[in-house]
N, CA, C and O atoms as a GROMACS GRO file, in nm:
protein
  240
    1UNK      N    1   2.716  16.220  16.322
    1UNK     CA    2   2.716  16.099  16.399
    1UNK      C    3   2.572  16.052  16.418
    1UNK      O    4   2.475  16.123  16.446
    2UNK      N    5   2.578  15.869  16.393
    2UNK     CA    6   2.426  15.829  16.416
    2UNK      C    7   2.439  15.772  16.542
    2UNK      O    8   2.551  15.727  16.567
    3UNK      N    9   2.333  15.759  16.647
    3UNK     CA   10   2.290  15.648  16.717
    3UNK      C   11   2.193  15.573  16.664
    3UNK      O   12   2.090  15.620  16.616
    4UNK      N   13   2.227  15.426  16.674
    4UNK     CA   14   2.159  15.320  16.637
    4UNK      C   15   2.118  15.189  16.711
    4UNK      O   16   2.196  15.099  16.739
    5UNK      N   17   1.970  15.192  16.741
    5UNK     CA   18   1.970  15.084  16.858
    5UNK      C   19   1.904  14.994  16.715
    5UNK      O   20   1.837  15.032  16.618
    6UNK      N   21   1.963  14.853  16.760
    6UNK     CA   22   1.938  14.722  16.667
    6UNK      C   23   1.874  14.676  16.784
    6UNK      O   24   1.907  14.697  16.901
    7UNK      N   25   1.719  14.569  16.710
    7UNK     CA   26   1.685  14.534  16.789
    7UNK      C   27   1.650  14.344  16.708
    7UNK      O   28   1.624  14.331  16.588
    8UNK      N   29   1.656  14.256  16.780
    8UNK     CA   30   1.651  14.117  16.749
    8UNK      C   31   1.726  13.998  16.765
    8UNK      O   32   1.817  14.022  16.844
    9UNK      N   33   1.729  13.886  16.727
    9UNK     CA   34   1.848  13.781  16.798
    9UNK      C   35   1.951  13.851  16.810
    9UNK      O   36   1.994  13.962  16.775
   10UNK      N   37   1.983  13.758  16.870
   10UNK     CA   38   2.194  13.782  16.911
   10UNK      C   39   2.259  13.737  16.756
   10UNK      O   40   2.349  13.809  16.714
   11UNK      N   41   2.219  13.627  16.678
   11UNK     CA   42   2.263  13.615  16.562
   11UNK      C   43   2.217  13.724  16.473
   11UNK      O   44   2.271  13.737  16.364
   12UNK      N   45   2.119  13.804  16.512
   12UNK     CA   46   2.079  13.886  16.351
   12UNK      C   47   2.133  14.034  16.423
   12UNK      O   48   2.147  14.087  16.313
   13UNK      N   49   2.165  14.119  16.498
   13UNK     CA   50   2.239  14.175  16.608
   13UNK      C   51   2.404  14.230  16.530
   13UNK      O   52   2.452  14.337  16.492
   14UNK      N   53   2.464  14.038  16.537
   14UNK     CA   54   2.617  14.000  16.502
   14UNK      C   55   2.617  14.030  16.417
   14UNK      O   56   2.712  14.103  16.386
   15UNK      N   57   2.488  13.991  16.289
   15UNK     CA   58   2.513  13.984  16.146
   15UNK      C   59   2.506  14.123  16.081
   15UNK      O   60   2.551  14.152  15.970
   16UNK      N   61   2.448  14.197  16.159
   16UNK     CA   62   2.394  14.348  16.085
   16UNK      C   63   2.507  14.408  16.157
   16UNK      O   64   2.514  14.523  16.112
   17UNK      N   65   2.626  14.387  16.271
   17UNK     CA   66   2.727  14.457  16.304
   17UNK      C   67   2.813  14.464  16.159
   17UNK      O   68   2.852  14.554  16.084
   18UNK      N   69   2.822  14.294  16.163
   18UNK     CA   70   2.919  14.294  16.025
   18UNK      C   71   2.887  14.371  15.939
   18UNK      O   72   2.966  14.461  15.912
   19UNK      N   73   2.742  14.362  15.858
   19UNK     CA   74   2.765  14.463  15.748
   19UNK      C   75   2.760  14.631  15.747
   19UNK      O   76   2.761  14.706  15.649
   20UNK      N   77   2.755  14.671  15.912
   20UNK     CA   78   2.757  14.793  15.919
   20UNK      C   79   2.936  14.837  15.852
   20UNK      O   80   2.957  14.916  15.759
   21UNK      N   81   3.068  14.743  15.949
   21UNK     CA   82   3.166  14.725  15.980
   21UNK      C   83   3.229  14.699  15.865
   21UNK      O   84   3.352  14.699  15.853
   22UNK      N   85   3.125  14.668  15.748
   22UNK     CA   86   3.215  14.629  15.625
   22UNK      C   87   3.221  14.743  15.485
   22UNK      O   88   3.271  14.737  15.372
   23UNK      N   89   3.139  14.846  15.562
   23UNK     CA   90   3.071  14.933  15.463
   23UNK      C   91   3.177  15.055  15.416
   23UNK      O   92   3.226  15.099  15.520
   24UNK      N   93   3.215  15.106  15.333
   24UNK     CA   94   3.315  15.184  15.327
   24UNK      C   95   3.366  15.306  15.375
   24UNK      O   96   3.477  15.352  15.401
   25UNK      N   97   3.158  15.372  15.379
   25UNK     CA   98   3.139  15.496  15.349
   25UNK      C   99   3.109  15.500  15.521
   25UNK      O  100   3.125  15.611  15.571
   26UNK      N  101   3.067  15.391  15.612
   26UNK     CA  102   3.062  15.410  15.753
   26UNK      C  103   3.193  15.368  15.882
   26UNK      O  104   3.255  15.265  15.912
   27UNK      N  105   3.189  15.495  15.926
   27UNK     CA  106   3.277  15.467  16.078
   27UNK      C  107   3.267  15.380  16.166
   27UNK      O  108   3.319  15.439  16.260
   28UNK      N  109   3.223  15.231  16.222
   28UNK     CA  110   3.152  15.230  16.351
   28UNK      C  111   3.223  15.280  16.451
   28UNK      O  112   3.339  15.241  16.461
   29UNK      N  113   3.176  15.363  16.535
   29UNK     CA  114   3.290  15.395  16.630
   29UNK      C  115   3.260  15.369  16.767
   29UNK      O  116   3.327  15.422  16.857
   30UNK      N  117   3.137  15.269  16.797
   30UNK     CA  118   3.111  15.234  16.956
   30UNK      C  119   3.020  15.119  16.947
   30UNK      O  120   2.904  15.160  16.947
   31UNK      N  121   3.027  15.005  16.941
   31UNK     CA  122   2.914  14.912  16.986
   31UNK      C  123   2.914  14.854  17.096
   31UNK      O  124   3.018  14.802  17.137
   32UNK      N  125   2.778  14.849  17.177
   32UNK     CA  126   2.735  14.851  17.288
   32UNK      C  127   2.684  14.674  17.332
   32UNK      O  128   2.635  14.584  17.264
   33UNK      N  129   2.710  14.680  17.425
   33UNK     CA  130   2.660  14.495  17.516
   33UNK      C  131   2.499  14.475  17.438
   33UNK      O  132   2.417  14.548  17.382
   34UNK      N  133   2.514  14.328  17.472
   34UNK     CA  134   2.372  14.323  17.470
   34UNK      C  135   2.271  14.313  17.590
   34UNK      O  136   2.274  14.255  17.699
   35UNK      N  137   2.163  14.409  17.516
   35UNK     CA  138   2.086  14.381  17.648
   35UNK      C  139   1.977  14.300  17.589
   35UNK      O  140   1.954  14.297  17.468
   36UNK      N  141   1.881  14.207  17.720
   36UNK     CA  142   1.825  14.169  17.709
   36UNK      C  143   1.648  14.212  17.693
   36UNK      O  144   1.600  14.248  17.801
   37UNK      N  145   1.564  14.211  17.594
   37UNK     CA  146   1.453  14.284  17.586
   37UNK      C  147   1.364  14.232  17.755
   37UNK      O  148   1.363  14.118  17.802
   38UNK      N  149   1.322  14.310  17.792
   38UNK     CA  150   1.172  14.247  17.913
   38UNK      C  151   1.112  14.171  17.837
   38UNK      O  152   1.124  14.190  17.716
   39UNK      N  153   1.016  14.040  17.895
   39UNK     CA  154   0.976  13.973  17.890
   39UNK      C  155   0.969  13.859  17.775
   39UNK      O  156   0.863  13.800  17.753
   40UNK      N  157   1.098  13.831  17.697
   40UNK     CA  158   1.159  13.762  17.613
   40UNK      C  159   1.260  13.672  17.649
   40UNK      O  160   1.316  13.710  17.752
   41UNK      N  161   1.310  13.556  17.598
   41UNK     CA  162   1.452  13.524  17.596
   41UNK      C  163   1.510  13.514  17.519
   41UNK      O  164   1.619  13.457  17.519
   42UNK      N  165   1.438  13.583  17.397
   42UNK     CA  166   1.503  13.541  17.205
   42UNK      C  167   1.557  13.703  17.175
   42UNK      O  168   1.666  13.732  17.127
   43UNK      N  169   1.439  13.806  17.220
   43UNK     CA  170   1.477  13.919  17.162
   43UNK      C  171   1.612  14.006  17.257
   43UNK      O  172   1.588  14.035  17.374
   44UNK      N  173   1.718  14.035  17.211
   44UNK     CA  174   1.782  14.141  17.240
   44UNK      C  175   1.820  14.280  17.182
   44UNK      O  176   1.816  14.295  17.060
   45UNK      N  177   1.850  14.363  17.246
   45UNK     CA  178   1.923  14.502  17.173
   45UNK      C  179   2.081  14.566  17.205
   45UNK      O  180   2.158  14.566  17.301
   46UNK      N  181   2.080  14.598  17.122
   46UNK     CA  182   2.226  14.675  17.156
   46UNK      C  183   2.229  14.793  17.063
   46UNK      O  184   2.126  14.794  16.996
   47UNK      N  185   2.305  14.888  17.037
   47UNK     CA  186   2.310  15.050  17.056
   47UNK      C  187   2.479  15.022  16.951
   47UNK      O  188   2.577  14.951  16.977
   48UNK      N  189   2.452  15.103  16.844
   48UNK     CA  190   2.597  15.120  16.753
   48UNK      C  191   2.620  15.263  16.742
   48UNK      O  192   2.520  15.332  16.764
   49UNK      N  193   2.718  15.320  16.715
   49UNK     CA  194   2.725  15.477  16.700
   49UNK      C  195   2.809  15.464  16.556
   49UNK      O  196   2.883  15.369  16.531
   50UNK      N  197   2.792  15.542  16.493
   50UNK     CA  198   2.844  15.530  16.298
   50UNK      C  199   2.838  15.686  16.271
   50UNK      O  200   2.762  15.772  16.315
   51UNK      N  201   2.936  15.692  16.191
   51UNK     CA  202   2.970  15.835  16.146
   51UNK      C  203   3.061  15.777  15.984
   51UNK      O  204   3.114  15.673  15.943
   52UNK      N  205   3.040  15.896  15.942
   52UNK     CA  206   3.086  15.884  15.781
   52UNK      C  207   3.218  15.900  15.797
   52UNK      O  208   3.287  15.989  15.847
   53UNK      N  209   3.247  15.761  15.724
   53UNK     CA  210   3.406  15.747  15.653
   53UNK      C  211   3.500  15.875  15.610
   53UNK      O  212   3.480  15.918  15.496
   54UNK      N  213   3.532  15.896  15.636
   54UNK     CA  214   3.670  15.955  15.513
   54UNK      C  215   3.676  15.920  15.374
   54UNK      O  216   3.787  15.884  15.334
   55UNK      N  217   3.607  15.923  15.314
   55UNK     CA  218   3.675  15.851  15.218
   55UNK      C  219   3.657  15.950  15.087
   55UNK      O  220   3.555  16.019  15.079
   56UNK      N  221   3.751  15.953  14.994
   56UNK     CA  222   3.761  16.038  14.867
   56UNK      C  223   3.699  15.938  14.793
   56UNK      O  224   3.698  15.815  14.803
   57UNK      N  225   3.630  16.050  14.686
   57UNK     CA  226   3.524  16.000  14.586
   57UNK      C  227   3.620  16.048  14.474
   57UNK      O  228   3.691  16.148  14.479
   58UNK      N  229   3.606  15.926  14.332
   58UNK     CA  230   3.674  15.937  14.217
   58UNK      C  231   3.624  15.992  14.147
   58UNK      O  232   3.515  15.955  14.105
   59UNK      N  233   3.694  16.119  14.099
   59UNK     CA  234   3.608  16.187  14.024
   59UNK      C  235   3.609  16.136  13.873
   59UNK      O  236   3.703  16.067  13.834
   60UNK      N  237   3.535  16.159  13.814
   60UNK     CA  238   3.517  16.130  13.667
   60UNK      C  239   3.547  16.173  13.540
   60UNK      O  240   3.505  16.110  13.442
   0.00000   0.00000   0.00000
């Protein structure tokens, strides 16, 4: 299991959820609120937790 704090807009945040969420070989199994960075109003973070898929590999 990873912890993963993302840090940057709320749009680039959303966008890197998706391609965590679309990935085969990753679990997401917790994403977290956003928080707001100190002394910003552009930058935020939020916290993902990811663990490896299940998934069977084709053998050859």
């Amino acid at each position: 299991m990873l912890k993963i704090r993302l840090m940057g807009t709320k749009n680039d945040i959303k966008w890197f959820e998706r391609i965590l969420q679309r990935q085969p070989k990753v679990a997401v199994t917790e994403v977290s609120e956003l928080y707001q960075n100190k002394g910003t109003n552009r930058y935020y973070r939020a916290y993902v937790q990811v663990q490896k898929a299940n998934v069977k590999e084709k053998s050859n």
